[in-house]
C-alpha positions, 0 to 999 in steps of 0.5 A: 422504518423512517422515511423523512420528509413524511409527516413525523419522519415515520410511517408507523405511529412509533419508531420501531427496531426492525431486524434481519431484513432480507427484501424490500418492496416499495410500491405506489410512489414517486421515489427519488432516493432511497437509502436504508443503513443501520444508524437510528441516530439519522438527522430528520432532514431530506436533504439528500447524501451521495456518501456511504457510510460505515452502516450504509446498506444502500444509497440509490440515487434512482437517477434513470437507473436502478443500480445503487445495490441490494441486500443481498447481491444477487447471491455474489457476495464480497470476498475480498477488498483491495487496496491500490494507489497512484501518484497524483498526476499519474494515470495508472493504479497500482496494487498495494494490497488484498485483504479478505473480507469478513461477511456479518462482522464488523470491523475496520480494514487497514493495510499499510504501505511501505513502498511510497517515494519521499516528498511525492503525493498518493491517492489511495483507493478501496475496491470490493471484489465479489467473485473476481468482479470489481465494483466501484473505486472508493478514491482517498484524499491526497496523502503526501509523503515524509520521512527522513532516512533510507529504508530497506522494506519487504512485505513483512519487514521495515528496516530503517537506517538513519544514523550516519548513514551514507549512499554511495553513487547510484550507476545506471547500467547500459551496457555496450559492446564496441566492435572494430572491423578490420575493413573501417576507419571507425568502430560499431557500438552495440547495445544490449537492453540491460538498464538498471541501477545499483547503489550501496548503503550504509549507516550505523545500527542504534537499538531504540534503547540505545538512543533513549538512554543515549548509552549503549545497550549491549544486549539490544544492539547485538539483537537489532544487528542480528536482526537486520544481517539476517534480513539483508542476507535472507536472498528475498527481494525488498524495496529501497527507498530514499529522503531523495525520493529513489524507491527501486525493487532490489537484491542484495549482492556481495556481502552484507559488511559488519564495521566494529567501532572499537570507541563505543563497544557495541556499535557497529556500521554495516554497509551493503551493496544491491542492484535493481531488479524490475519496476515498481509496478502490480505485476513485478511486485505480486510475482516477488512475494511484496503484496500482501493476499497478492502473492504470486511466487 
């Protein structure tokens, strides 16, 4: 056991491995930071870190409290982690995703999100979960956002199209009702509390074999078009997102429109309409199966 800054950095004559501990008492000291991890490789300094690493068991502070973890937790142990973000700027955190957490093993966790707006910055963060009781907010460094094209996304599929593509007028729907009583010079106007916008998109459909040999590959262009009418006509929910920083929670309506190109057999157009279903927000999302670990439908 290593304490640094004591003599050699070790209080028995050899380093030693010590395994599997369970508690720990520590007893006539004055003692301003207590960390123990599970890296040999510690630098013999005592200049003091607020950070926690991969191997990190704990990290006490000690600064009027006593909180700064325990090996084992009280008994509560660490079920799940979860993923959320925000809009830098924006106050509110919304969830992205909630993985499981696996006890004694170890390994890396990573989501990835699929709902994020072109050309705006994020901030992500990790929260342990231990019997529906969060812990502490683990913020990321800012991530700013770039891609070219229009998406269509769900929790398990990313459809990107980019090849000629073109987006119609997005409307904003409002309705109103126009009323004209007999007894007066000028109408009533009423307003419902529908507001929400609609679009369509389209573009054509180029396998990645296709623009590696810059050639038609029959077989693969039919199996992409296949795949993406199948998604589009699958009746689930899904997320758009555009160069022009749109993103909108969606439905596909009408119908999905395959255009032949009778120039280059085996390309295709396809067009489609969608209308916006709710906000991009946990509660919205979780309640149309878009999260993964955090669906709700």
């Amino acid at each position: 056991m290593s304490f640094l800054g004591f003599e050699d950095g070790c209080v028995f004559e050899t380093f030693n491995s010590h395994q599997n501990y369970h508690s720990i008492n520590v007893n006539f000291g004055l003692i301003d930071q207590l960390l123990i991890d599970g890296d040999l490789n510690t630098s013999d300094t005592i200049e003091k870190t607020n950070n926690f690493t991969y191997d990190t068991v704990i990290n006490g502070n000690l600064q009027n409290n006593l909180e700064f973890g325990s090996l084992n937790n009280n008994g509560v142990e660490i079920s799940k982690l979860r993923f959320q973000k925000r809009k830098v700027d924006e106050q509110f955190w919304v969830d992205v995703s909630e993985l499981n957490y696996e006890i004694n093993t170890k390994k890396y966790y990573e989501t990835v999100d699929k709902y994020v707006a072109n050309d705006f910055e994020y901030e992500y963060s990790l929260i342990p979960i231990a019997n529906e009781v969060t812990g502490n907010r683990i913020i990321s460094n800012r991530i700013k956002v770039d891609f070219d094209g229009y998406f269509i996304s769900d929790k398990d599929n990313n459809y990107r199209i980019f090849y000629g593509a073109q987006m119609g007028n997005i409307e904003h729907v409002s309705p109103s009702t126009v009323f004209e009583p007999l007894n007066s010079k000028y109408p009533v106007v009423s307003y419902g509390q529908l507001d929400y916008r609609k679009a369509s998109l389209s573009g054509t459909i180029l396998s990645s074999s296709t623009i590696k040999n810059d050639f038609p590959d029959i077989k693969s262009q039919k199996l992409e078009k296949q795949q993406l009418l199948y998604f589009l006509k699958s009746k689930r929910p899904k997320v758009f997102r555009g160069m022009d920083g749109e993103i909108m929670l969606i439905q596909i309506t009408d119908n999905p429109v395959e255009e032949t190109n009778n120039d280059a057999i085996g390309i295709a157009n396809v067009s489609f309409s969608f209308i916006e279903i709710g906000d991009m927000e946990s509660n919205t999302l979780k309640i149309n199966g878009m999260l993964e670990g955090l669906d709700e439908s």
